[in-house]
C-alpha positions as CSV (number, residue, x, y, z in Angstrom):
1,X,0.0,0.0,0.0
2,X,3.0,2.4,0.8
3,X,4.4,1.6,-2.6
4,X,1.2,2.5,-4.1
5,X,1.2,6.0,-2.1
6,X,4.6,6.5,-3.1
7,X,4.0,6.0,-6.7
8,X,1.1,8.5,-7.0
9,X,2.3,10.9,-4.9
10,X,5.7,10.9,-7.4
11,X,3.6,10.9,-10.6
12,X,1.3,13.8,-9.5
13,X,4.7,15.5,-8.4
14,X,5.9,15.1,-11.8
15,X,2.6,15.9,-13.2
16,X,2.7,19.5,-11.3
17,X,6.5,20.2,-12.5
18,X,6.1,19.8,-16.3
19,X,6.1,23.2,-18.2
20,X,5.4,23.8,-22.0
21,X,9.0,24.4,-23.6
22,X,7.0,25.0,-26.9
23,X,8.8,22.6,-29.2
24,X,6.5,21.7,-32.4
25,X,4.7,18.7,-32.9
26,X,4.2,16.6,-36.3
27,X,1.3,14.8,-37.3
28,X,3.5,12.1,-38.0
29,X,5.1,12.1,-34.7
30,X,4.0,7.8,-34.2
31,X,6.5,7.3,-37.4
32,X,9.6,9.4,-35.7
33,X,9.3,9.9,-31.6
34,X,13.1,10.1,-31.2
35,X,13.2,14.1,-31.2
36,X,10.8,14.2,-27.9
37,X,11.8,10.2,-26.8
38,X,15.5,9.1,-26.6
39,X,14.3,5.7,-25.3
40,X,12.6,5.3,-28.7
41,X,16.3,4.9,-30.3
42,X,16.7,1.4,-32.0
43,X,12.9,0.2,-31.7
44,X,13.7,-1.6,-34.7
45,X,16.5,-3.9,-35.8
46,X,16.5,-2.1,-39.3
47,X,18.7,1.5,-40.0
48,X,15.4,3.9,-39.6
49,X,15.7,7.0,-41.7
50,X,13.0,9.3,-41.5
51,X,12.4,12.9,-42.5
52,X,9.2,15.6,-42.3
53,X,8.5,19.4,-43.1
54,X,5.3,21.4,-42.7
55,X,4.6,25.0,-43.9
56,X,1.8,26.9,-42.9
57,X,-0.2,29.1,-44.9
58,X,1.3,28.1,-48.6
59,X,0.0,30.3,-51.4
60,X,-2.1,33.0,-49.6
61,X,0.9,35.8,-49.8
62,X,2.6,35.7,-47.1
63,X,6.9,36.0,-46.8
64,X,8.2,33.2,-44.4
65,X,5.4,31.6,-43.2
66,X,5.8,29.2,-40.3
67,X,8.4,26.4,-41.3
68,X,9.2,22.9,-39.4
69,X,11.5,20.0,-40.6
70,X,12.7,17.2,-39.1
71,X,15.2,14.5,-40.0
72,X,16.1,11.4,-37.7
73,X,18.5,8.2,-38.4
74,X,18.5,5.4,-36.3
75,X,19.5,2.1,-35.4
76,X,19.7,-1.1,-33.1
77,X,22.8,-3.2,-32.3
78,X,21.7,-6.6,-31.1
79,X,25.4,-7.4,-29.3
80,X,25.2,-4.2,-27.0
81,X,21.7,-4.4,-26.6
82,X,21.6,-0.7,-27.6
83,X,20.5,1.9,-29.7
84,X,22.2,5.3,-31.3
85,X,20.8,7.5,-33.6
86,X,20.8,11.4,-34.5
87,X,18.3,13.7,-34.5
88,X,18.2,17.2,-36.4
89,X,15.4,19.8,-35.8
90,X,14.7,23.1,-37.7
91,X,11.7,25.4,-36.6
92,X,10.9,28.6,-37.9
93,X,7.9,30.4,-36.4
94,X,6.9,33.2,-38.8
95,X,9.4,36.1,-39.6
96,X,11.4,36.7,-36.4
97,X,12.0,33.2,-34.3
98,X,14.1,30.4,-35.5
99,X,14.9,27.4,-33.2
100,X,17.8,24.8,-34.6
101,X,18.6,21.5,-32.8
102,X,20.9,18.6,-33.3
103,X,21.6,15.8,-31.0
104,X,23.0,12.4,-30.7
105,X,20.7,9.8,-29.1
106,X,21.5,6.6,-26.9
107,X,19.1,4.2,-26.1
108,X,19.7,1.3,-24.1
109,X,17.2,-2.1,-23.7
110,X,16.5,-4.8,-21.0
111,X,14.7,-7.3,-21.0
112,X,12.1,-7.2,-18.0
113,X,10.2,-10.4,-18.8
114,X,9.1,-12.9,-22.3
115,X,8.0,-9.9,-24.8
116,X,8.6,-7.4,-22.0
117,X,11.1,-4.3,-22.9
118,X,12.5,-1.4,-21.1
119,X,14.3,0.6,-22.9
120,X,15.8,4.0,-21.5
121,X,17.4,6.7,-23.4
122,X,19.1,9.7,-23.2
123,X,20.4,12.3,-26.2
124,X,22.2,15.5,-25.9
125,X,23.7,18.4,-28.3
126,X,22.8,21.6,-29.0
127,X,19.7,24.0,-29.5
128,X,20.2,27.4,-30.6
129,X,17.3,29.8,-30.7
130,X,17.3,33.3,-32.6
131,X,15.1,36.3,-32.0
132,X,15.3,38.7,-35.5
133,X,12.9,41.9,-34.7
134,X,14.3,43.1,-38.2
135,X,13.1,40.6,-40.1
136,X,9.4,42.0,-39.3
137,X,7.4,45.1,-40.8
138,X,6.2,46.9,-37.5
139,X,2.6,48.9,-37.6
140,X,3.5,50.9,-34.9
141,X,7.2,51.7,-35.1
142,X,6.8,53.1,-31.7
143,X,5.0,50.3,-29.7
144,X,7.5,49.4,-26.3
145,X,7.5,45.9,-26.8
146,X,8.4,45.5,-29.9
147,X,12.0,43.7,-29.8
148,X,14.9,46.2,-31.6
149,X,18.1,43.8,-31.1
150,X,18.9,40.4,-32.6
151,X,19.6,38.2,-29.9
152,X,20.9,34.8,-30.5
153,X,21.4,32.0,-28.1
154,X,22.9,28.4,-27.9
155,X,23.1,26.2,-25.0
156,X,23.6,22.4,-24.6
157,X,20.6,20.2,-24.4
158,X,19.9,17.2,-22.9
159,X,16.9,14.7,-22.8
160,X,15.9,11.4,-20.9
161,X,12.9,8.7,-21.8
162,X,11.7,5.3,-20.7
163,X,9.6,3.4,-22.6
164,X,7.9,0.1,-21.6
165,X,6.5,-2.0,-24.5
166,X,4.6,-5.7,-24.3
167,X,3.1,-7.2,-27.2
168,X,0.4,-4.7,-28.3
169,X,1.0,-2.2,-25.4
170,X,3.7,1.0,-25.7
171,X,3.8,3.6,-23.1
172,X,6.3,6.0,-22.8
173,X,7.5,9.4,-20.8
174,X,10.4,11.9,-21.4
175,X,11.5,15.1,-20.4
176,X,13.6,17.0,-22.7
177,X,15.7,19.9,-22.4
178,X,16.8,19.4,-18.9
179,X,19.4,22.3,-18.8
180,X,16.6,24.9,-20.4
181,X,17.9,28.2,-22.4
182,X,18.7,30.7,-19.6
183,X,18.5,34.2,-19.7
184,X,21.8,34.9,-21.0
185,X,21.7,36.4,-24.6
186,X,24.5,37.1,-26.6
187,X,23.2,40.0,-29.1
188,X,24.9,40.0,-32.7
């Protein structure tokens, strides 16, 4: 009963402690899950390529729309019981933010029980995210918050993810960017 209480008490802790970090999502995100789920490195024995982009708002007129794209490569390696892959994200929300990041991704299994996997992963690299107020036509050239500097800012990332898989079941749980983007702009 004690473990039980412990349990919940630690999920709804974790529960209360997650914040949005605002990272896009794909449609096809059941195809690729390595760029929010290190643990999902290797889930196949086969060398996994896969790639996506989305634009918003094609042919109605307007310059630099929104812009996504994803590529991920992966693998499995039987002998170490592991996975590696990389993972390379590109996000450009309309004409003044631009997020890049690139990271290598670790994945490790264990068999719990017959058809029963563990698998926990963890990737790190690099995010960078820019903040362009000149790339934007401004109504109000006088409006105090409107941005005037470019600021630009990369910091090393890191994520961690379990998944637990049997037979038809998958359930997984990840928290990315564990050092988060301080503050600390460098303006160029």
């Amino acid at each position: 009963m004690k473990k039980q209480f412990l349990l919940t008490a630690v999920l709804l802790f974790v529960c209360t402690a997650i914040f949005a970090q605002g990272d896009f999502r794909l449609s096809e995100q059941m195809f690729s899950r390595i760029n929010q789920n290190p643990s999902a490195v290797g889930n196949n024995d086969k060398i996994q390529i896969f790639t996506a982009t989305r634009l918003q708002y094609v042919g109605i007129g307007l310059e630099q729309s929104p812009t996504s794209a994803l590529l991920n490569a992966h693998y499995y390696n039987e002998s170490l019981k592991s996975g590696f892959g990389l993972s390379f994200t590109y996000d450009e929300l309309g004409l003044q933010n631009q997020t890049i990041n690139a990271k290598v991704c670790y994945a490790y299994n264990l068999d719990i029980f017959e058809n029963g996997l563990l698998s926990l992963g963890l990737s790190a690299g690099v995010i960078n995210k820019t903040f362009d107020p000149e790339r934007h036509i401004w109504r109000d050239n006088g409006d105090p918050l409107a941005g005037s500097e470019k600021t630009n800012t990369t910091a090393f990332d890191l994520d961690f993810g379990l998944e637990f898989s049997y037979k038809y079941l998958l359930v997984g749980a990840s928290i990315t960017h564990l050092p988060s983007i301080t503050s600390d702009v460098r303006t160029t």
